[in-house]
C-alpha positions in Angstrom: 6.5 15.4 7.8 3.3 13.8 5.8 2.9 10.1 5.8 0.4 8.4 4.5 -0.2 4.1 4.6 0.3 3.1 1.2 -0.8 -0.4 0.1 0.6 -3.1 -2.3 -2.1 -2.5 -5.0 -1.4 1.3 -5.5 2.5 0.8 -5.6 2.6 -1.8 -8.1 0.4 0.1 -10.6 3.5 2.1 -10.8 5.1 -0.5 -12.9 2.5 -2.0 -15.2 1.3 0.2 -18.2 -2.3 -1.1 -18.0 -2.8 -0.8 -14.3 -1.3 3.0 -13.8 -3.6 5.6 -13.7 -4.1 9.1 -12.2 -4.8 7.8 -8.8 -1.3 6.4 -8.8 0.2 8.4 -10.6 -0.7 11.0 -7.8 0.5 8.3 -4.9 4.0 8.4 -6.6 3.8 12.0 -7.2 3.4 12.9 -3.8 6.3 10.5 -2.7 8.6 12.8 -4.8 8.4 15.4 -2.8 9.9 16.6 -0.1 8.5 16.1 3.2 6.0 13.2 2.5 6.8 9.8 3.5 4.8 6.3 3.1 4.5 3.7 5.8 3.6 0.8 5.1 2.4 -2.9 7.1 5.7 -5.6 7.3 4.2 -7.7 4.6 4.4 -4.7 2.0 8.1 -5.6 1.0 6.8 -9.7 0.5 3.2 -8.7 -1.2 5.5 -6.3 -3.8 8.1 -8.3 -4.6 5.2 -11.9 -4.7 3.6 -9.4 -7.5 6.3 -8.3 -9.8 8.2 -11.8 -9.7 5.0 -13.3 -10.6 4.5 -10.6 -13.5 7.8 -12.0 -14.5 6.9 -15.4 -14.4 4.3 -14.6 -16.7 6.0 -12.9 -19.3 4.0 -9.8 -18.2 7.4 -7.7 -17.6 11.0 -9.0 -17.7 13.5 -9.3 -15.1 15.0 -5.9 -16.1 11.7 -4.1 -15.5 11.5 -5.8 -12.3 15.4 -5.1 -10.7 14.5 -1.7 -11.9 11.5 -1.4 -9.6 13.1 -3.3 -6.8 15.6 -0.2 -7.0 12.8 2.6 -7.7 10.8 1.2 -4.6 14.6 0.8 -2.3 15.3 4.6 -2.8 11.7 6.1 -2.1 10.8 7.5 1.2 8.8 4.3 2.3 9.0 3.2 6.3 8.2 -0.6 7.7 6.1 -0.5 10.4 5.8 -3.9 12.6 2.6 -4.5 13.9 2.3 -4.7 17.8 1.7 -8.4 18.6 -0.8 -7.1 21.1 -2.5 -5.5 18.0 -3.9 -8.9 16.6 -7.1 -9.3 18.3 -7.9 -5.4 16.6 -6.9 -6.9 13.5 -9.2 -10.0 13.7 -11.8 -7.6 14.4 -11.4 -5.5 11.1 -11.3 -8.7 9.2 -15.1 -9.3 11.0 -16.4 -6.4 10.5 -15.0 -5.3 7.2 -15.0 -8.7 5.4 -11.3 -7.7 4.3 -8.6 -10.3 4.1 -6.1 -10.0 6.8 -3.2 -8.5 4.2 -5.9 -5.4 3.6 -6.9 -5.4 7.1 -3.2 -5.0 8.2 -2.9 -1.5 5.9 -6.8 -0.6 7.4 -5.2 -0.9 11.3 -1.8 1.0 10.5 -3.7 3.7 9.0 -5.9 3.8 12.4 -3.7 3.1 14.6 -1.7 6.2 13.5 -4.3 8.1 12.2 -3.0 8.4 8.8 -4.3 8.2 5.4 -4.4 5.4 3.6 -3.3 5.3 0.0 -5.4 2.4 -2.3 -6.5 1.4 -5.3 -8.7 -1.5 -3.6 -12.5 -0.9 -3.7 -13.4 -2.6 -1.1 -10.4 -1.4 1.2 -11.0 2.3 0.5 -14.8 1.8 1.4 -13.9 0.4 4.7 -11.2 2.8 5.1 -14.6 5.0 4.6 -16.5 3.5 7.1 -13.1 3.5 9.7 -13.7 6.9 9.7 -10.1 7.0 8.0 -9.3 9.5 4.9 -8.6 7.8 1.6 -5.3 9.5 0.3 -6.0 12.1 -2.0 -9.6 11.8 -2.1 -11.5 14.9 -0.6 
């Protein structure tokens, strides 16, 4: 199977008109098929759902757009993985060296820690993906 990390920034594009491009549009594309999976950091499910019900909240989409993706994002082939508590301390140290907050820093370990791409729309996460000596996903 192909798995990939896939971050909070390039799965919520898939549900605002003004934020979706061809980046993710690719991302979701790849999901559809068989044999690809995402994986994603434990606070993926809280960062999603903390974007869309703030959308909500701001009249930016309605609840109907946003049980709609709650059920979209429930029956794609996304996994949870739970960072190792002795994994911290290697966290910490991407946060140093990358300047990344500790939510991007999370995806940038996964992706290193299993050797996988890493799927973002973030700028500043895809350059230290760069850097990590980790592939951006879809990005030769």
């Amino acid at each position: 199977m192909n798995r990939f990390v896939l971050d909070c920034s390039v799965t919520v594009a898939w549900f605002f008109e003004d934020e979706f491009d061809k980046y993710s549009e690719l991302v979701r594309q790849a999901l559809l098929k068989k044999g690809v999976a995402a994986v994603t950091p434990s606070i993926w499910p809280a960062e999603v759902t903390r974007v869309l019900y703030q959308a909500e909240r701001r009249k930016r989409i309605d609840a109907a757009q946003v049980n709609q993706a709650v059920r979209v994002l429930s029956q794609l082939p996304i996994e949870v993985d739970y960072l190792p508590l002795g994994s911290m301390g290697h966290v910490l140290r991407l946060c140093r060296t990358h300047t990344l907050t500790s939510y991007d820093a999370l995806y940038l370990e996964l992706a290193l820690r299993e050797n996988m791409p890493l799927a973002t729309g973030d700028k500043k996460l895809k350059a230290s993906a760069a850097a990590a000596g980790i592939e951006v996903f879809g990005q030769e």
